[in-house]
Structure formats: C-alpha cells, structure tokens
C-alpha positions as YAML, in Angstrom:
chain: A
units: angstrom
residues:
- id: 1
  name: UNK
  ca: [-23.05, 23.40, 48.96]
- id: 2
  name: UNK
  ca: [-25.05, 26.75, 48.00]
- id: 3
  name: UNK
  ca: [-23.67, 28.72, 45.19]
- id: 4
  name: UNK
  ca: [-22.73, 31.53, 47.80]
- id: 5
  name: UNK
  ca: [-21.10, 29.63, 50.06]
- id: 6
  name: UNK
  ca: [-18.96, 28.19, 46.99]
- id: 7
  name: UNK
  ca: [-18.24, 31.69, 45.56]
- id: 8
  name: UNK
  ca: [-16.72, 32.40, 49.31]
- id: 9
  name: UNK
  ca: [-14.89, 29.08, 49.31]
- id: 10
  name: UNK
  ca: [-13.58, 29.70, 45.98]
- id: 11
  name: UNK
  ca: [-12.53, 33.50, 47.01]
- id: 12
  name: UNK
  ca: [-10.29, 32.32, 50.25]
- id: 13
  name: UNK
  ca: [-9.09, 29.37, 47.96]
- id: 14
  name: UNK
  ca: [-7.75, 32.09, 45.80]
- id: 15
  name: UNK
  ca: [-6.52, 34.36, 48.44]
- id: 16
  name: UNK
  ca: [-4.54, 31.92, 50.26]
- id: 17
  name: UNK
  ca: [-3.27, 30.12, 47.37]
- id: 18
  name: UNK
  ca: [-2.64, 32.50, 45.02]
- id: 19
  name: UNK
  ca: [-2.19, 35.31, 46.84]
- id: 20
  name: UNK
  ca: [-0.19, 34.47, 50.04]
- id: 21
  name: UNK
  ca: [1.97, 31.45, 48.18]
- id: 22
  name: UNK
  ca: [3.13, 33.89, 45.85]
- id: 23
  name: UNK
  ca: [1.08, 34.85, 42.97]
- id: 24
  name: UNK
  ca: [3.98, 37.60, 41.97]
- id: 25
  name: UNK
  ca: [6.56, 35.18, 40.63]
- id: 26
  name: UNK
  ca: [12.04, 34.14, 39.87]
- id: 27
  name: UNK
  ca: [13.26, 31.37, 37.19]
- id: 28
  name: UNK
  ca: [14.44, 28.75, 39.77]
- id: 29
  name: UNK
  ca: [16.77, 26.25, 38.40]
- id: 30
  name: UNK
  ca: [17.30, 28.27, 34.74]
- id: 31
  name: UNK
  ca: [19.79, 29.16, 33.42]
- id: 32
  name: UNK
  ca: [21.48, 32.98, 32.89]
- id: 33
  name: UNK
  ca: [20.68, 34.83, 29.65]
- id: 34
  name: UNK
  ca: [24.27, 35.82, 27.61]
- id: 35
  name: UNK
  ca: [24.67, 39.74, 27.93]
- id: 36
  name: UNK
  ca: [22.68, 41.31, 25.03]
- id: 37
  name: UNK
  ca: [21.24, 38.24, 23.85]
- id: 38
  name: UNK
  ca: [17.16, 39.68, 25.20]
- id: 39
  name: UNK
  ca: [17.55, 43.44, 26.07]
- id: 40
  name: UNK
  ca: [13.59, 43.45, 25.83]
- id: 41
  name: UNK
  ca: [13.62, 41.92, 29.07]
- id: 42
  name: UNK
  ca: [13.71, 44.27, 31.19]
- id: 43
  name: UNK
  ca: [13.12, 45.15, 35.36]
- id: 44
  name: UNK
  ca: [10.24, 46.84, 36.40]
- id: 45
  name: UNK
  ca: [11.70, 48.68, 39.75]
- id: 46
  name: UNK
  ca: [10.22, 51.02, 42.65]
- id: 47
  name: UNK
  ca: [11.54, 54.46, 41.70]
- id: 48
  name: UNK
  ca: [11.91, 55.39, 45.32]
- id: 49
  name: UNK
  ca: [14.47, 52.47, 46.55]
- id: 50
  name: UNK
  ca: [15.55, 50.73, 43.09]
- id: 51
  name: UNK
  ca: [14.28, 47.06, 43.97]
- id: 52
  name: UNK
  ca: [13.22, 45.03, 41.57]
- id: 53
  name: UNK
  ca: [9.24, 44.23, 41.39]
- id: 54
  name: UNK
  ca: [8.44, 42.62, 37.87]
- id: 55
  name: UNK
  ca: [9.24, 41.22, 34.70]
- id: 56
  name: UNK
  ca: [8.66, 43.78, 31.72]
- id: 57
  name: UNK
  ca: [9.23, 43.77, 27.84]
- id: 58
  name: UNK
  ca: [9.66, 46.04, 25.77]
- id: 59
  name: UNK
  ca: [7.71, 45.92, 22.86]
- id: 60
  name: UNK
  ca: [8.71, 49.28, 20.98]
- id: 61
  name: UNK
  ca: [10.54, 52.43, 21.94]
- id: 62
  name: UNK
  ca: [7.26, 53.43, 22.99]
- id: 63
  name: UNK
  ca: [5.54, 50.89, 24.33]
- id: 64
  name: UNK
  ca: [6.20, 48.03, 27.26]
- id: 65
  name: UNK
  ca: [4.27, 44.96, 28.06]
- id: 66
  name: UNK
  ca: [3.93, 43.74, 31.62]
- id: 67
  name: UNK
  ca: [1.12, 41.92, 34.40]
- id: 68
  name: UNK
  ca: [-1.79, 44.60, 35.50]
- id: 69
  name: UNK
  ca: [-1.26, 43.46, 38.80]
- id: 70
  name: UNK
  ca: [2.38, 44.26, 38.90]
- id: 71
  name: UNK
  ca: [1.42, 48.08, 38.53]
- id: 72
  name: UNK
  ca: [-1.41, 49.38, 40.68]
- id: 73
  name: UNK
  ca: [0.13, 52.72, 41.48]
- id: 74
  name: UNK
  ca: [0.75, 55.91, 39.56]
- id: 75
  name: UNK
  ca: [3.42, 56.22, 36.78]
- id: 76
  name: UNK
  ca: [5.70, 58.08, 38.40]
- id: 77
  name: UNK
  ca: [6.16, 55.50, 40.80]
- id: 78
  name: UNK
  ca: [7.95, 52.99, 38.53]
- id: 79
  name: UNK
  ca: [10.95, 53.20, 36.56]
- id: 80
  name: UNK
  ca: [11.99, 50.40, 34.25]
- id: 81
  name: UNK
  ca: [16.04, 48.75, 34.32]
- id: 82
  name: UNK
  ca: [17.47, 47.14, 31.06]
- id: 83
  name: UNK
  ca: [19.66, 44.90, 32.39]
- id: 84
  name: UNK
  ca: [20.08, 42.72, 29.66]
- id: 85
  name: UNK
  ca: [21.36, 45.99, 27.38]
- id: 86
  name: UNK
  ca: [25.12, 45.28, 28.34]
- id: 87
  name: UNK
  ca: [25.81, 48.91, 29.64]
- id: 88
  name: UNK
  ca: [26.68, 49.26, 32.89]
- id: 89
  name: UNK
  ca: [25.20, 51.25, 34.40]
- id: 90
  name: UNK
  ca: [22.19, 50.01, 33.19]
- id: 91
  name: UNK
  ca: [20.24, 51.84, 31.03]
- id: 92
  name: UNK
  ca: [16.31, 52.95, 32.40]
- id: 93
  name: UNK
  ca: [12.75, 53.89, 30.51]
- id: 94
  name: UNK
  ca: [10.53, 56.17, 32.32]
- id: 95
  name: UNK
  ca: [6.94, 54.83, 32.59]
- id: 96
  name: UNK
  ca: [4.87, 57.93, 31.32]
- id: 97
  name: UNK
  ca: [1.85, 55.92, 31.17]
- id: 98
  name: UNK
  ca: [-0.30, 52.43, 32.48]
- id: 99
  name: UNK
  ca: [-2.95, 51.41, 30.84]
- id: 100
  name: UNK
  ca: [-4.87, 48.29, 31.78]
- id: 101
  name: UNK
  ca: [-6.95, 46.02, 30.06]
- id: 102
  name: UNK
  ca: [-10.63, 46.67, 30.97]
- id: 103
  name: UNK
  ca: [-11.38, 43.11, 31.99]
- id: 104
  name: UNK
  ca: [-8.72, 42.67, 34.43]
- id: 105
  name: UNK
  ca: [-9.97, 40.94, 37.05]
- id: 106
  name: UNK
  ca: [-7.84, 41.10, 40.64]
- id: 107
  name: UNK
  ca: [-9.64, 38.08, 42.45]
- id: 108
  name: UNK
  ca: [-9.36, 36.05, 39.55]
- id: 109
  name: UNK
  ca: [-6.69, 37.79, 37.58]
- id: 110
  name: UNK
  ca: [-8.28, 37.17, 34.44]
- id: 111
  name: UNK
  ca: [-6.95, 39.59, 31.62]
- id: 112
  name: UNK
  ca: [-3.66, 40.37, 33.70]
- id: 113
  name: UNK
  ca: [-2.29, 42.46, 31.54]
- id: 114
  name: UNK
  ca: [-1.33, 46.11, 31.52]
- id: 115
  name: UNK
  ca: [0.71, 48.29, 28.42]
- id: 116
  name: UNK
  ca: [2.81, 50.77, 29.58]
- id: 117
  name: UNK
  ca: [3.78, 54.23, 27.66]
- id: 118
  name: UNK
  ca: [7.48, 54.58, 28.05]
- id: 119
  name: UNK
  ca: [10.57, 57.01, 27.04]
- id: 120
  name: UNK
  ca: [13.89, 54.95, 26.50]
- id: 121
  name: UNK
  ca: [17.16, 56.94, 28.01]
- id: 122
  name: UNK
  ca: [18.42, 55.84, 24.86]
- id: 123
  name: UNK
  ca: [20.08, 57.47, 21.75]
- id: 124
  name: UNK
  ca: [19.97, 54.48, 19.59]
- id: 125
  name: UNK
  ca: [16.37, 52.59, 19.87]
- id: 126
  name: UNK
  ca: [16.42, 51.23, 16.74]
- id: 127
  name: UNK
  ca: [16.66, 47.35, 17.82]
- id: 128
  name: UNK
  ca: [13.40, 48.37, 19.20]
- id: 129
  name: UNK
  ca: [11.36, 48.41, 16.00]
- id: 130
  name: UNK
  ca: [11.21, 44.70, 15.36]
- id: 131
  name: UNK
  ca: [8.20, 43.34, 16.67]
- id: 132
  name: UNK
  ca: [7.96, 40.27, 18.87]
- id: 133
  name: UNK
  ca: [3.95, 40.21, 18.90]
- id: 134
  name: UNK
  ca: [2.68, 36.93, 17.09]
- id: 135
  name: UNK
  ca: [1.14, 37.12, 14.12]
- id: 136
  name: UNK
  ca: [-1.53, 34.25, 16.13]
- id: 137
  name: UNK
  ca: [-2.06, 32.10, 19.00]
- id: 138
  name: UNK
  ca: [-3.94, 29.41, 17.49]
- id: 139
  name: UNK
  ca: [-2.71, 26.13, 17.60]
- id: 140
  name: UNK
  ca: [-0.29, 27.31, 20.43]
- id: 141
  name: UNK
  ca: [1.16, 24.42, 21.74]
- id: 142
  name: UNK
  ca: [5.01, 22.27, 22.68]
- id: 143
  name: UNK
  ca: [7.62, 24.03, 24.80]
- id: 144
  name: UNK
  ca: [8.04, 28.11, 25.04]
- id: 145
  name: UNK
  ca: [10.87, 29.61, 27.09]
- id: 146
  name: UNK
  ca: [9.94, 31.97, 30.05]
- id: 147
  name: UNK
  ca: [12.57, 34.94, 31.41]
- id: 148
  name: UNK
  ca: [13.00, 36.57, 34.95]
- id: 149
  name: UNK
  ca: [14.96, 38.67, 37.34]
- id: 150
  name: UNK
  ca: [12.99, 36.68, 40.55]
- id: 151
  name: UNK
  ca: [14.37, 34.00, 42.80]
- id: 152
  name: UNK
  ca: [17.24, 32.46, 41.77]
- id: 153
  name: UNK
  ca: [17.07, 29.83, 44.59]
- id: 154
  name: UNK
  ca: [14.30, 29.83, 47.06]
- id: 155
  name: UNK
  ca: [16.66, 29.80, 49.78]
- id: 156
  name: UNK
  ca: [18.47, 32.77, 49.15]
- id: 157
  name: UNK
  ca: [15.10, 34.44, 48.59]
- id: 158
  name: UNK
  ca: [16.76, 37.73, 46.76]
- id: 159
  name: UNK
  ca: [15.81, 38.87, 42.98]
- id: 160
  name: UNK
  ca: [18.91, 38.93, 40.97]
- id: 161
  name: UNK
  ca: [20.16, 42.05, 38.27]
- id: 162
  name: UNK
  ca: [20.75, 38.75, 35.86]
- id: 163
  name: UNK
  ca: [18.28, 38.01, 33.40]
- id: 164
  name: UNK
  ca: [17.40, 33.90, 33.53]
- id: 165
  name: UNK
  ca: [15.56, 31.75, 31.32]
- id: 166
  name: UNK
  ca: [14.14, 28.33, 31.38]
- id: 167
  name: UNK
  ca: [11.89, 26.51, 29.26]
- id: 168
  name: UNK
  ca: [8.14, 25.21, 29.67]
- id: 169
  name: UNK
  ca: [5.50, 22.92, 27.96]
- id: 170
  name: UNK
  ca: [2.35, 24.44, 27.33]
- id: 171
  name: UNK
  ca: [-0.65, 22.64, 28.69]
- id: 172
  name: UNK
  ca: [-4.16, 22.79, 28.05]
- id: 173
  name: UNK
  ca: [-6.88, 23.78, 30.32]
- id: 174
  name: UNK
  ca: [-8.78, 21.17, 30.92]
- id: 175
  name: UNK
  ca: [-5.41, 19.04, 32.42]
- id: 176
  name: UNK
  ca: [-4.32, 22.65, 34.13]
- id: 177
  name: UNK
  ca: [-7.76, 22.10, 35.87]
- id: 178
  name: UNK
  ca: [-7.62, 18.98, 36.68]
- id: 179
  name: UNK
  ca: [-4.54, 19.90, 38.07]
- id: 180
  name: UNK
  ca: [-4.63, 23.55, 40.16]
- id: 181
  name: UNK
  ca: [-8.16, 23.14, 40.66]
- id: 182
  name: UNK
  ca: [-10.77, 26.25, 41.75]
- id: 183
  name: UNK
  ca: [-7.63, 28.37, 41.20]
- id: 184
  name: UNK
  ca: [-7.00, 27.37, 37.36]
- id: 185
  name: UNK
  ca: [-8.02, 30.00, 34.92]
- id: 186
  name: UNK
  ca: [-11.45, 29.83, 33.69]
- id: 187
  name: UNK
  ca: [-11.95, 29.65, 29.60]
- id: 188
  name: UNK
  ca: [-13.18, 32.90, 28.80]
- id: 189
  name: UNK
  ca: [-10.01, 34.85, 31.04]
- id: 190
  name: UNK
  ca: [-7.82, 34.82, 28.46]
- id: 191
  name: UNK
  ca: [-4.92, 33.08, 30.49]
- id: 192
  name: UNK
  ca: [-2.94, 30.14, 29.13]
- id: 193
  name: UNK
  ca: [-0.80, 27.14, 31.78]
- id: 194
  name: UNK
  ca: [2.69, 26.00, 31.42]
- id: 195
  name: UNK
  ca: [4.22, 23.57, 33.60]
- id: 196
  name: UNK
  ca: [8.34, 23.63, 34.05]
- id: 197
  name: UNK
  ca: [10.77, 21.41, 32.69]
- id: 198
  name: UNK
  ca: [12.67, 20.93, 35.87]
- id: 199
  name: UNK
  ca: [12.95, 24.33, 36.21]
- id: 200
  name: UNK
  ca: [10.15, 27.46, 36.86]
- id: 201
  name: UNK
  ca: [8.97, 30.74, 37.42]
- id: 202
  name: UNK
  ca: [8.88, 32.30, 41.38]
- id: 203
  name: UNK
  ca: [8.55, 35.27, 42.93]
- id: 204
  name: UNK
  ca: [9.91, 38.10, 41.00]
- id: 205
  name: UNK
  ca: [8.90, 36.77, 37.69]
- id: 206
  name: UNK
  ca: [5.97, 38.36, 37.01]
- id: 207
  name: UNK
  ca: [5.07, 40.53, 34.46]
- id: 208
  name: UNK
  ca: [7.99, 38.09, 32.40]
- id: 209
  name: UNK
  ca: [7.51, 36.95, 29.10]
- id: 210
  name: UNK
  ca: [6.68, 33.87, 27.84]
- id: 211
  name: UNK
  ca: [8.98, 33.60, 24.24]
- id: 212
  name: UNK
  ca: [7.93, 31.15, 21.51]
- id: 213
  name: UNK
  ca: [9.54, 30.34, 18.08]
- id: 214
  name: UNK
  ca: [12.55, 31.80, 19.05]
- id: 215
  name: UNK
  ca: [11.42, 35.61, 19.60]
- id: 216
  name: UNK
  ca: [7.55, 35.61, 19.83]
- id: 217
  name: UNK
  ca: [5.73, 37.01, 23.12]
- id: 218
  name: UNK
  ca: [3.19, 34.55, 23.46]
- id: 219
  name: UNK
  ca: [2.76, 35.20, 27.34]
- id: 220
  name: UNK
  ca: [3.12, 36.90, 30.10]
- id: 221
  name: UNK
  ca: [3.84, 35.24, 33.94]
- id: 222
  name: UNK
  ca: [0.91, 35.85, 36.09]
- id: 223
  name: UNK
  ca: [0.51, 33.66, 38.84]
- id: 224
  name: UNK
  ca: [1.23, 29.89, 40.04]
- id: 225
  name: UNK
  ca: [0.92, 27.71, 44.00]
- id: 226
  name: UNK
  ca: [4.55, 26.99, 43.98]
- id: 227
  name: UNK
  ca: [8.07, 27.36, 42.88]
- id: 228
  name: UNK
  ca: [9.78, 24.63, 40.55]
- id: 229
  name: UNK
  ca: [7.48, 21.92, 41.72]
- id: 230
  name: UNK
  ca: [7.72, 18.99, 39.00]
- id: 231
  name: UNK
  ca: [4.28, 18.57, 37.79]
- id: 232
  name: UNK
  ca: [2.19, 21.52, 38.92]
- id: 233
  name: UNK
  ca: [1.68, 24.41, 36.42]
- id: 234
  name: UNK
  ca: [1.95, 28.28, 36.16]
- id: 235
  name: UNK
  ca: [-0.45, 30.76, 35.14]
- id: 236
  name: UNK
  ca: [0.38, 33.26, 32.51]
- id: 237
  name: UNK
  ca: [-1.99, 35.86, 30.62]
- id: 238
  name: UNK
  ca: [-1.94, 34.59, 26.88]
- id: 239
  name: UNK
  ca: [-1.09, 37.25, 24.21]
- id: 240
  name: UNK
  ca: [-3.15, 36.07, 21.74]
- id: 241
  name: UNK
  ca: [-6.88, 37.09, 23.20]
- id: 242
  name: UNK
  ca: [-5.61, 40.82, 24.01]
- id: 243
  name: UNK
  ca: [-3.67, 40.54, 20.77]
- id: 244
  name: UNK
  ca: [-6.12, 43.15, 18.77]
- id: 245
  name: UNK
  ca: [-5.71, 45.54, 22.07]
- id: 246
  name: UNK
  ca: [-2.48, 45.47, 22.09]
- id: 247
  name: UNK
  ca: [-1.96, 46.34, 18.37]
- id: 248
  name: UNK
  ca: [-5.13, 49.11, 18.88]
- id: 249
  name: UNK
  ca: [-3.48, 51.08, 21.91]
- id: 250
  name: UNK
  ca: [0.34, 50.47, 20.74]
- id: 251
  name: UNK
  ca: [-0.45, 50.85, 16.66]
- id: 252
  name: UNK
  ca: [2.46, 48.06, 15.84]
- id: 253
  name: UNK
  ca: [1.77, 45.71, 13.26]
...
C-alpha cells in the first residue's frame, strides 16, 4: 500500500472510529462520588441551554483543566457547574479564557488539552489553593481512578448532575497498540491508555480527570472505540508531557 493511500486509510479509520463511536466520552458501571468528597470535578455546560458537554477540573481559583476538543468555541459560550460542591443550586465559574496547547492535533488528538481562565461565583475559594498537579509522571504505572458526569448506562443514554468514579489500570503503549491499532496514540502525542476494571469512561466523560495517589491529576479522558468493553482501552492526554505548560501559563507550583 502507498504511503498516501495509508495516510487516507488511517484518516477514515480515525473518523469512523474515533469520531462517530464516540470519541467525547460517561463512567458506565462506577460508582457515585459522596457529596463534597471531589468539588474539582466539575461540568463543563453550553451557556445557552445548560446541558452538560465535558468533564472539567479545577485546578486553582483561577485556572481549570479540561480536553481541547471539548472547547472549540468562544468563552462566552461555556459556563462551568460544580456539582460536586454540595450547594444546591449548584455553584458556576465563568470561563473568561481558553487556551490550547499549540500541538493539539484534531485528527489525531495528540496534545488534547486546553487550560481555561476562570472566575469562581464563590466567596470562599480557599480549598482551591491545594494543588493536584504531580510533582512527575515517570514511572506512572498500576490503577488510577477516572471521574464523569457522562452515561450512566448506555441505554438510558442521558449525562447525569452526579459525579461517578471508577477505577483503571494504566497500560503501556506498545500493548494499547497492539490493541486499538492505527487509532492508538502515537509516542511523541503525549497521550497515555487505561483500560477499565469492569467499569469505563463514555460519552460525556471527556475533558474528566484521571486521579492517581489519591488526589493527583495524572490525566485527562480524551477518546476511546467503546463503552465498558472488558479488555479494550481508553485514550487520555497524560499530564506529565504538558506538565511545564501547565505550570508556565497557570504559575502553580
């Protein structure tokens, strides 16, 4: 096969996988996070009707953390729900602000991440000023817990106001090609696989974080072929190669 026609191949491959079997992924079969136990967690939402789009966290009282491809419209456009905050009704963060990372790719969606400049409808932000960024990602590896407001149940096929969680094993990418194929990230995309212990992420859960050691962002949900299928791994933009970025645009430490 010619290196053009493989380039096309790959490109459908991508489009039809990825894109029409639901590249913007809910937890299906998690379980639901106490009330206050992850306020970070937050909903990314259409300003216009109040539905749900992504996963978001908040990293500071300044800054939030989500997928590029979850925001490719204006600011203004976008409000974020904290759900999690118990406050009913739920606090919201105006989104002031997207900036994504240069490299983002949309085909591939290498680097898919984007930081978002945020005010907090807040007076107390103070649980804020913790930071959940790693110190590192090397040596990265055993079971990580992801979070979402996406598809409880495939059949039901409705985002939920109820923050979930479910825990994954982090896989290398050598066995997440072997296993997804021309649609498994390539080296240099900075993008990490996780594969679910009967339980995953689905649509709705993008932009979601990936938690480590307890409270460390160590991911974000990108992308995957299917929802809570044993075996077959997710996608998710690794914190650790944007890590200096992050800390540059956001100045935490």
């Amino acid at each position: 096969m010619s290196s053009k026609l493989f380039t096309i191949f790959t490109a459908l491959y991508y489009y039809i996988l990825v894109v029409k079997c639901g590249r913007v992924k809910r937890v299906v079969n998690g379980y639901e996070v106490a009330c206050g136990a992850q306020p970070r967690v937050a909903s990314l939402r259409n300003i216009t009707n109040d539905q749900h789009i992504c996963g978001v966290t908040l990293l500071s009282p300044l800054f939030a953390l989500t997928a590029a491809h979850c925001v490719q419209r204006e600011p203004h456009q976008y409000t974020i729900q904290i759900n999690n905050y118990c406050q009913q009704p739920p606090p919201k963060a105006q989104v002031l602000e997207i900036i994504t990372h240069k490299l983002y790719d949309r085909l591939s969606l290498a680097h898919d991440i984007s930081l978002l400049r945020i005010n907090v409808d807040l007076d107390d932000v103070t649980w804020l000023n913790d930071t959940v960024l790693p110190k590192s990602s090397f040596g990265l590896a055993g079971q990580c817990m992801i979070y979402g407001y996406g598809y409880a149940d495939l059949k039901s096929k409705q985002t939920s106001e109820i923050l979930s969680v479910a825990k994954v094993q982090l896989i290398s990418l050598d066995e997440c090609k072997e296993i997804l194929g021309p649609v498994a990230p390539e080296y240099d995309s900075g993008m990490l696989c996780a594969a679910g212990i009967e339980a995953d992420s689905c649509q709705g859960d993008s932009g979601g974080p990936v938690l480590c050691n307890e409270f460390e962002i160590q991911g974000i949900s990108s992308y995957g072929l299917s929802c809570g299928v044993p075996g077959i791994p997710a996608v998710y933009t690794s914190i650790g190669p944007h890590l200096q970025w992050i800390r540059k645009v956001t100045n935490i430490r």
